[in-house]
C-alpha distance (Angstrom), angle and dihedral (degrees) to the residues before:
residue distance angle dihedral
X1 . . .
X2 4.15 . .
X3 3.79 98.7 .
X4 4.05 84.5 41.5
X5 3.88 95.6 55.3
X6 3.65 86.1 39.8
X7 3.81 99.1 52.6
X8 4.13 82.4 49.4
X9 3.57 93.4 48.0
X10 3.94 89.0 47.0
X11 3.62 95.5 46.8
X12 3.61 94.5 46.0
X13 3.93 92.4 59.8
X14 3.84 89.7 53.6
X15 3.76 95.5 53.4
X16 3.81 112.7 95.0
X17 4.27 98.3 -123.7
X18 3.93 92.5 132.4
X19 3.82 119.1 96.0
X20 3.92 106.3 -126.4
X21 4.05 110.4 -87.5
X22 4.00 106.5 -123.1
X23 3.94 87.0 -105.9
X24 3.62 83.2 69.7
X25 3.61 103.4 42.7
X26 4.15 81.2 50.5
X27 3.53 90.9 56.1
X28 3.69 93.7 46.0
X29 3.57 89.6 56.8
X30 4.13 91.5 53.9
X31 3.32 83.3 57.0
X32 3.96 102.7 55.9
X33 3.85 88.2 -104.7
X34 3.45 109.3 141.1
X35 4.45 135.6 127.9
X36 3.68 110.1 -92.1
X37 3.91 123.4 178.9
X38 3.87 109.6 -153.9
X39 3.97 84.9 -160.1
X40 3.71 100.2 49.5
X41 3.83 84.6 55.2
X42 3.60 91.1 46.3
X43 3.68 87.1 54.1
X44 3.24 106.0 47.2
X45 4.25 96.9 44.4
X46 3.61 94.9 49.5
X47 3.84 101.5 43.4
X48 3.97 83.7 44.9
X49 3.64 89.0 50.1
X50 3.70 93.9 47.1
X51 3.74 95.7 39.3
X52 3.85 95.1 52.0
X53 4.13 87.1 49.7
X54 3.99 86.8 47.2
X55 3.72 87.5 60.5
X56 3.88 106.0 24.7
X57 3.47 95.2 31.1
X58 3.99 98.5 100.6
X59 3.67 91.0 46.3
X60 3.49 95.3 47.7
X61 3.95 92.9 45.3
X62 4.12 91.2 53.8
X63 3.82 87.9 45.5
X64 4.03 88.4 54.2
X65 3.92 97.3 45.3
X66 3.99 86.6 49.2
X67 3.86 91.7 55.8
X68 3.61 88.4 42.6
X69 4.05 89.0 56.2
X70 3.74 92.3 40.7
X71 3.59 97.8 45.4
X72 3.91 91.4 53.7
X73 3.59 97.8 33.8
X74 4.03 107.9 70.5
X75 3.92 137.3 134.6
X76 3.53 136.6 -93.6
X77 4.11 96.6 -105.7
X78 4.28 89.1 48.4
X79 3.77 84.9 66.4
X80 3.54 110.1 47.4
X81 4.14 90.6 31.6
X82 4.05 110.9 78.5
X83 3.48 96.1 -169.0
X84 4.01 91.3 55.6
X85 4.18 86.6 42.1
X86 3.83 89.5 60.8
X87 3.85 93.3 37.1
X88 3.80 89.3 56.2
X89 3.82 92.2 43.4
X90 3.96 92.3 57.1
X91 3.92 88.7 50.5
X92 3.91 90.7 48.6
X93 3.60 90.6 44.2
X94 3.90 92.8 47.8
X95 3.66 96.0 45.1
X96 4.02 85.7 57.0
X97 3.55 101.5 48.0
X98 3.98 86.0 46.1
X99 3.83 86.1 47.0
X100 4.34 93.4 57.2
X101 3.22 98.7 29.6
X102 3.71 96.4 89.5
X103 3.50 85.7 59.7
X104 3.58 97.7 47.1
X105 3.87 93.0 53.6
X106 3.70 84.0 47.6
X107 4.04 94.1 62.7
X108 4.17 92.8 33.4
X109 3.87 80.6 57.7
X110 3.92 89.2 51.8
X111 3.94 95.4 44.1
X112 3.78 90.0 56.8
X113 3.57 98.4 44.3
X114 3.99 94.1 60.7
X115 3.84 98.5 63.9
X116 3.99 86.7 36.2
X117 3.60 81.8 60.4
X118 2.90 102.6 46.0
X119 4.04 104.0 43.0
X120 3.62 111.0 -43.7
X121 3.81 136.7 -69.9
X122 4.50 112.2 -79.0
X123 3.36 130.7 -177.5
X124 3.42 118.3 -153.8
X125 3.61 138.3 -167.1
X126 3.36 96.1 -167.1
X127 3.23 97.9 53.7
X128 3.65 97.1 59.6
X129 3.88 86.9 56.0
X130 3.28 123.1 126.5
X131 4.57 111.5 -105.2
X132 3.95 118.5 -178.4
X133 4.15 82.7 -170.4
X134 4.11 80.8 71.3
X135 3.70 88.2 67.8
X136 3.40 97.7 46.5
X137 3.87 101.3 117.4
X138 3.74 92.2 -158.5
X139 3.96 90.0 69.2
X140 3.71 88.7 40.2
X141 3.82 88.3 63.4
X142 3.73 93.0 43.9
X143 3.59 91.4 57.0
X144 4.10 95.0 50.0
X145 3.92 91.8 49.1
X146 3.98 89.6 36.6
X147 4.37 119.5 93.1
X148 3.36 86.4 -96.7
X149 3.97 94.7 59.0
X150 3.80 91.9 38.3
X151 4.11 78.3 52.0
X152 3.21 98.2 55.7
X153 4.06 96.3 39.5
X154 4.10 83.9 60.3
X155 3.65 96.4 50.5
X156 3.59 96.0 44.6
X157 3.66 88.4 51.7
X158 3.80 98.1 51.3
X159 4.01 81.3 39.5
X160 3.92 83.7 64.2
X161 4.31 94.0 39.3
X162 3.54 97.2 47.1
X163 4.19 99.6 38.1
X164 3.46 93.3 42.3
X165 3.93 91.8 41.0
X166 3.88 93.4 51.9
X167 3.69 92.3 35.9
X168 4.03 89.4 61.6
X169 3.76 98.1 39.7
X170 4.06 87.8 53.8
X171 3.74 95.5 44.7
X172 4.19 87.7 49.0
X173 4.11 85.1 40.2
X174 4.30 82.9 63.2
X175 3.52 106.0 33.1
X176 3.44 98.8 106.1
X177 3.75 90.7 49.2
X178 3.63 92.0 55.6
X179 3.42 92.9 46.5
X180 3.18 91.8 63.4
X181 3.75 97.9 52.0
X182 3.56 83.5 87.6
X183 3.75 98.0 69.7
X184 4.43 88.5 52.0
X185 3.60 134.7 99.6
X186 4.18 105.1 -95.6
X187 3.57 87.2 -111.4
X188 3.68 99.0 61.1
X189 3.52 104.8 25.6
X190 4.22 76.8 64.3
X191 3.85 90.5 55.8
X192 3.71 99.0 46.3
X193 4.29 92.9 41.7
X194 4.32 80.4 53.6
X195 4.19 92.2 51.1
X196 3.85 92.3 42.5
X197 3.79 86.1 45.9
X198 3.55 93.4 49.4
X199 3.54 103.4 47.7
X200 3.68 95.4 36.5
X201 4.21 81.7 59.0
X202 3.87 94.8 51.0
X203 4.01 91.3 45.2
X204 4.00 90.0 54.4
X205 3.93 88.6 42.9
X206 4.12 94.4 46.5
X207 3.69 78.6 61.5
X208 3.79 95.6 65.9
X209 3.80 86.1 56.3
X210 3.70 90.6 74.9
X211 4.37 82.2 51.5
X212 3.61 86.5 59.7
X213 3.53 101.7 46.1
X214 3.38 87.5 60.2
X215 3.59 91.9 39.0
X216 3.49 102.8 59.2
X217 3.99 102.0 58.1
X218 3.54 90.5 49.2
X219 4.23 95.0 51.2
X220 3.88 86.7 46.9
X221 4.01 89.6 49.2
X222 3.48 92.3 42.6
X223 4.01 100.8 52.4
X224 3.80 89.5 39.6
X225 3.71 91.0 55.3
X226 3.65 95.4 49.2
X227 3.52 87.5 58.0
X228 3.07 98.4 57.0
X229 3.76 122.4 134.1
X230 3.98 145.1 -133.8
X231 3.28 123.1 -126.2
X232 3.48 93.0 -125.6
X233 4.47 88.2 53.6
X234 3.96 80.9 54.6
X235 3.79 95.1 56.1
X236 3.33 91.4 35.2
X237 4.37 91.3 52.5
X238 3.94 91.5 45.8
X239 4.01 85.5 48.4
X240 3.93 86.4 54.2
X241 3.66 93.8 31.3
X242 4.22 89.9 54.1
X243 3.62 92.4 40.0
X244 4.15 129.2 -120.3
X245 3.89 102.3 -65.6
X246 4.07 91.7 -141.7
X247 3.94 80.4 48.5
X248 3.62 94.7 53.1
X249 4.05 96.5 35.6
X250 4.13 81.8 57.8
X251 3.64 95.9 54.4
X252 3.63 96.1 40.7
X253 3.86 86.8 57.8
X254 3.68 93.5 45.3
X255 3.74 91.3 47.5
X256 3.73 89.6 57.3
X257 3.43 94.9 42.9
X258 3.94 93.1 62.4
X259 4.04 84.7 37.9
X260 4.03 81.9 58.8
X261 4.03 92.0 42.0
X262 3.76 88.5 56.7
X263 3.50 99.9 35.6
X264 4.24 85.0 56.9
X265 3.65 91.0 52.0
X266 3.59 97.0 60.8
X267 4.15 88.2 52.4
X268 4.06 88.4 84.4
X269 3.72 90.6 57.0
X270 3.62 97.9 47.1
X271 3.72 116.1 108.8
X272 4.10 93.5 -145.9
X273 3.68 145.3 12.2
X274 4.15 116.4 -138.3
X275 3.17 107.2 -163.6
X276 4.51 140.3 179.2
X277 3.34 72.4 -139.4
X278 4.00 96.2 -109.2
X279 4.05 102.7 9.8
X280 3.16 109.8 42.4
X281 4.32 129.5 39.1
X282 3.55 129.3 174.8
X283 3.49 126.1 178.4
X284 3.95 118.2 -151.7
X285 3.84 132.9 -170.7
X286 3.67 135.3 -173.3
X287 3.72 134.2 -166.7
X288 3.43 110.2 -171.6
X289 4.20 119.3 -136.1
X290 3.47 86.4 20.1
X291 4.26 103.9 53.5
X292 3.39 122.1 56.2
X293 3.19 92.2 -150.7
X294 4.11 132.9 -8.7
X295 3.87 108.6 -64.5
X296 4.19 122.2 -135.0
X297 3.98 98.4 -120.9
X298 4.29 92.7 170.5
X299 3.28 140.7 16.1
X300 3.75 138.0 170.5
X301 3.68 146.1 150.9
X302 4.18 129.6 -142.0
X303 3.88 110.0 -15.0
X304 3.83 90.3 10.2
X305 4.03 99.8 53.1
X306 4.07 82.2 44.1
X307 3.81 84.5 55.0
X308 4.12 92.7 46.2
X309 4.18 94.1 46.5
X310 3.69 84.5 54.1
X311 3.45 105.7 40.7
X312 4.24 81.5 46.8
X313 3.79 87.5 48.3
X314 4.10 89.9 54.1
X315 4.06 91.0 51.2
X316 4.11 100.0 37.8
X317 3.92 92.2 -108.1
X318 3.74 103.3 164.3
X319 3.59 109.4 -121.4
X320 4.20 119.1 -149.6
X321 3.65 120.5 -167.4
X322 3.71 109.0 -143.8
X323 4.12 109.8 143.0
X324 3.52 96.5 -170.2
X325 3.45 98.3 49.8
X326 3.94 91.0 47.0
X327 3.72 100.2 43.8
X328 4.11 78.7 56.0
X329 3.91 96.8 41.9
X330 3.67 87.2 50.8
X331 4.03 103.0 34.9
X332 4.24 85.0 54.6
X333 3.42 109.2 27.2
X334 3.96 133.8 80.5
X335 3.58 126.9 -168.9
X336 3.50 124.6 -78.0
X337 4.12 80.4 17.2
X338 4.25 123.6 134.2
X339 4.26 107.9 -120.9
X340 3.88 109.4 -91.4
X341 3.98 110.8 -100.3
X342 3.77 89.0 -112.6
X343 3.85 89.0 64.8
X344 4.77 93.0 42.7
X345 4.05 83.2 103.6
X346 3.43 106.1 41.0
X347 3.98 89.8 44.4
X348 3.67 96.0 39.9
X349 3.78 81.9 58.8
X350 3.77 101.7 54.9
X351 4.59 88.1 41.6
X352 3.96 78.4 58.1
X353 4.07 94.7 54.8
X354 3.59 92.8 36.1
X355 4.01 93.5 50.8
X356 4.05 85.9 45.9
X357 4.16 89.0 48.8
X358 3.55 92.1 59.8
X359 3.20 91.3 38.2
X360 3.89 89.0 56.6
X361 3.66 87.5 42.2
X362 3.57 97.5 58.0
X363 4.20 115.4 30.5
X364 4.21 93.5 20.4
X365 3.51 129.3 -136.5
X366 3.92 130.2 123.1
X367 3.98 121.4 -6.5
X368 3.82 111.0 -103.9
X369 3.86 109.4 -116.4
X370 3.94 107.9 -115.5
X371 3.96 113.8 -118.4
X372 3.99 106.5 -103.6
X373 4.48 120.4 -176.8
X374 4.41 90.9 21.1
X375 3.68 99.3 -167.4
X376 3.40 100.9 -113.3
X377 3.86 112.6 164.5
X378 3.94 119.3 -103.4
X379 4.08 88.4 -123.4
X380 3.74 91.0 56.0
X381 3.53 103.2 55.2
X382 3.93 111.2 72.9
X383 3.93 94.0 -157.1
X384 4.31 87.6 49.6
X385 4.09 98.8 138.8
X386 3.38 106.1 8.4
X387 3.73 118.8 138.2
């Protein structure tokens, strides 16, 4: 009964029942994976194309038949002159590209908006790579007898039913207009063959809108469910996503270890060392007119206030045992941090000594007095009451 529930449990991790995590549907995207609907592209491009001649196409007729006329219609010096031959051909040239490219911006316009539509526009590298497994014809096979084949062979089926079906019922809808284009002037028979061509065209292509409704749910289904996940590939993501724990426990410790490396190379420039005197060290430095007040440059208890008495003993830092002011200094105080208010007298007090010690040290004289009870308030000091 163990190895059964086990084999149920294992099995059920591999099975893709999870809906991809949006890491995944990120990823997908880097890759060029992204839901496309042929028809809704289809769709949109041809009734664009359609449309824009529907409304341009007058304009864009007259501007044809004049470069027709002025393209065969030319002087005697534009034939036997080269120079004037290639001019003329730029102009011609221009005026055409100038003339269709209305139309052009009309379709570009259409081509974006599909995959806008449908999920945004990517460009991907890596999907431009080159694959040999996308010439393997054993996966080409797969796909044709896969749901997405058998997909595709309905749709292009009903593509075929419901074009050709609308396309007939429109061209019997206007046959008795075009037959009697035969009894008009050239001129206007031309014009009304265009209009009936025209909207014959955009009722066959509204017809593919009702292929791309039905498209478009299925494309977004589809690509969703391909991506879907394991439960095992969602453990496995929010174990990437959360980071290794040894991993992180390592760079924690090395990021305190250069914290600590910095932190001891400010000790030489400190001006004095507070300390418990063997728990607690806190090394303090003031610049005066540009501190406010004197700044915390080191701090450390146990090993590490062992480390900053020494490292102060190397460099001459005077050193001042006062616990309660140290238990305080280093209870409320980070690095790089001003003293708290609370602490201005007690502080002030010790800069005074220390500027009178090296005073002492260097000219002579009597031997400052060192500061004993520094008012340091009872709520400050972390070991205030204690037996």
């Amino acid at each position: 009964m163990v190895g059964s529930e086990s084999g149920v449990s294992e099995e059920s991790g591999l099975e893709k029942t999870e809906q991809a995590t949006p890491r995944r549907l990120e990823q997908a995207r880097e890759e060029g994976q992204v839901p496309q609907s042929r028809e809704l592209s289809t769709f949109l491009v041809m009734m664009a194309g359609i449309s824009g001649l529907w409304v341009m196409g007058q304009w864009v007729a007259g501007r044809i038949v004049a470069l027709v006329k002025g393209g065969l219609s030319f002087e005697r010096e534009l034939a036997i002159d080269p120079v004037l031959m290639v001019a003329n051909l730029r102009d011609v040239l221009a005026d055409a590209v100038l003339t269709v490219a209305p139309v052009f911006a009309v379709l570009i316009a259409a081509a974006i908006a599909a995959p806008i539509l449908m999920g945004g526009l990517v460009f991907s590298p890596k999907a431009l790579q080159f694959k040999f497994e996308r010439m393997d014809p054993l996966k080409g096979l797969a796909k044709m007898f896969s749901v997405h084949g058998a997909a595709e062979l309905v749709k292009a089926l009903l593509k075929a039913l419901l074009v050709g079906g609308v396309g007939a019922w429109a061209i019997w809808r206007e046959k008795d207009q075009m037959l009697a284009l035969m009894s008009q002037p050239l001129a206007a028979s031309l014009n009304d063959f265009a209009q009936i061509v025209l909207f014959s065209a955009l009722l066959v292509v509204s017809s593919l809108a009702l292929l791309a409704a039905m498209d478009v749910p299925f494309q977004l289904w589809q690509y969703h469910d391909k991506l879907k996940m394991t439960k095992e590939q969602i453990r496995q993501e929010n174990k990437e996503s959360e980071g290794d724990p040894q991993l992180k426990a390592r760079i924690r410790q090395a990021q305190r270890e250069m914290s600590r490396r910095r932190m001891m190379s400010e000790v030489p420039k400190a001006d004095v060392v507070v300390t418990n005197p063997t728990h607690y060290a806190v090394a303090l430095r003031y610049e005066a007119g540009r501190m406010g007040a004197p700044v915390v440059v080191a701090k450390g208890a146990d090993l590490t206030a062992q480390k900053i008495r020494e490292i102060a003993a190397e460099h001459n830092v005077p050193t001042l045992e006062a616990p309660p002011l140290a238990r305080a200094l280093f209870a409320h105080c980070e690095i790089d941090q001003a003293v708290p208010a609370a602490l201005y007298t007690a502080v002030a007090e010790v800069m005074a000594y220390v500027y009178q010690l090296n005073h002492w040290l260097a000219d002579g004289g009597q031997v400052p007095e060192v500061p004993q009870a520094l008012p340091v308030p009872a709520d400050m000091d972390p070991g205030a009451g204690r037996a």
